[in-house]
C-alpha positions as CSV (number, residue, x, y, z in Angstrom):
1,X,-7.5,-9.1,10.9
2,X,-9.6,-9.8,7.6
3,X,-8.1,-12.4,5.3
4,X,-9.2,-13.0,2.1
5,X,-8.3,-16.5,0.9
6,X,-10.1,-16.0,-2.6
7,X,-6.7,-16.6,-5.0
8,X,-5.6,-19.4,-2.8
9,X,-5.6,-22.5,-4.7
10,X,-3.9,-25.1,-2.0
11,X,-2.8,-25.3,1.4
12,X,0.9,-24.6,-0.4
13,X,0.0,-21.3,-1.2
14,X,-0.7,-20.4,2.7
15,X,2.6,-22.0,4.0
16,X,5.0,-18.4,5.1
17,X,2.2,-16.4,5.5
18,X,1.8,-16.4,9.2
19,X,-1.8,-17.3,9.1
20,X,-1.8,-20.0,11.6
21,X,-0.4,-17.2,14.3
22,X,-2.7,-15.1,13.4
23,X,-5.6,-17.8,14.1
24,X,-4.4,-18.7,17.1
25,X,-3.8,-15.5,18.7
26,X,-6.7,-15.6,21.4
27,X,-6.4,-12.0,21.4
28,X,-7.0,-11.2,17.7
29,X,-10.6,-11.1,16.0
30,X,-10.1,-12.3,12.4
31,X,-12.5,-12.4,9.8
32,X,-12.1,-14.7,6.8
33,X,-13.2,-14.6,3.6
34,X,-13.2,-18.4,1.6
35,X,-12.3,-20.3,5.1
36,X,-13.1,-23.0,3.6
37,X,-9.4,-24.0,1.5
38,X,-7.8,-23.5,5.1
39,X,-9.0,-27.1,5.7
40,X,-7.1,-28.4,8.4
41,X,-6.1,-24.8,9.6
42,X,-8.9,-23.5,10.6
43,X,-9.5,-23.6,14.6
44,X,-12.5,-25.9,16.5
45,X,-13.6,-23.0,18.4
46,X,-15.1,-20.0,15.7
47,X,-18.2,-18.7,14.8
48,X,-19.1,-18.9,11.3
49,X,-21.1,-16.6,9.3
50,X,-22.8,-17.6,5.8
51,X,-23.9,-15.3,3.2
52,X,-26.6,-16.2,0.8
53,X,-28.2,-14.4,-2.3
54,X,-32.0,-14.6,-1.9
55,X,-33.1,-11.8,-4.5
56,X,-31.5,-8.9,-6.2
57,X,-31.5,-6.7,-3.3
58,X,-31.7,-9.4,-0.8
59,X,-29.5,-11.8,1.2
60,X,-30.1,-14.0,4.3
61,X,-26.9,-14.8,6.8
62,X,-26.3,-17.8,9.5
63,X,-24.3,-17.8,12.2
64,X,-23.3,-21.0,13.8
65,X,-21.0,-21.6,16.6
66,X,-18.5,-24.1,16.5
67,X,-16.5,-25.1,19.9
């Protein structure tokens, strides 16, 4: 699944959507785009990937796990 959270301005705006059984599926991969306004939704065990501009034609990513 890839969910992009970008026009999301509360938690409010998530409630229906079906995000949280998507998240805790163990069996789905999901990719998430501005995790960050899922707050208290987002699960303990993920791996998350940052994005950074360095130059023009540049970027550097992390990865850390969280469990």
């Amino acid at each position: 699944y890839h969910i992009d959270l970008y026009r999301v301005e509360s938690e409010k705006d998530l409630v229906g959507l079906g995000i949280e059984e998507i998240i805790n599926d163990k069996n789905n991969i999901v990719a998430i785009e501005w995790a960050e306004k899922l707050k208290r939704l987002m699960p303990k065990k993920r791996i998350d990937i940052k994005f950074y501009y360095e130059k023009e034609n540049s970027r550097k990513l992390t990865f850390s796990l969280t469990t």
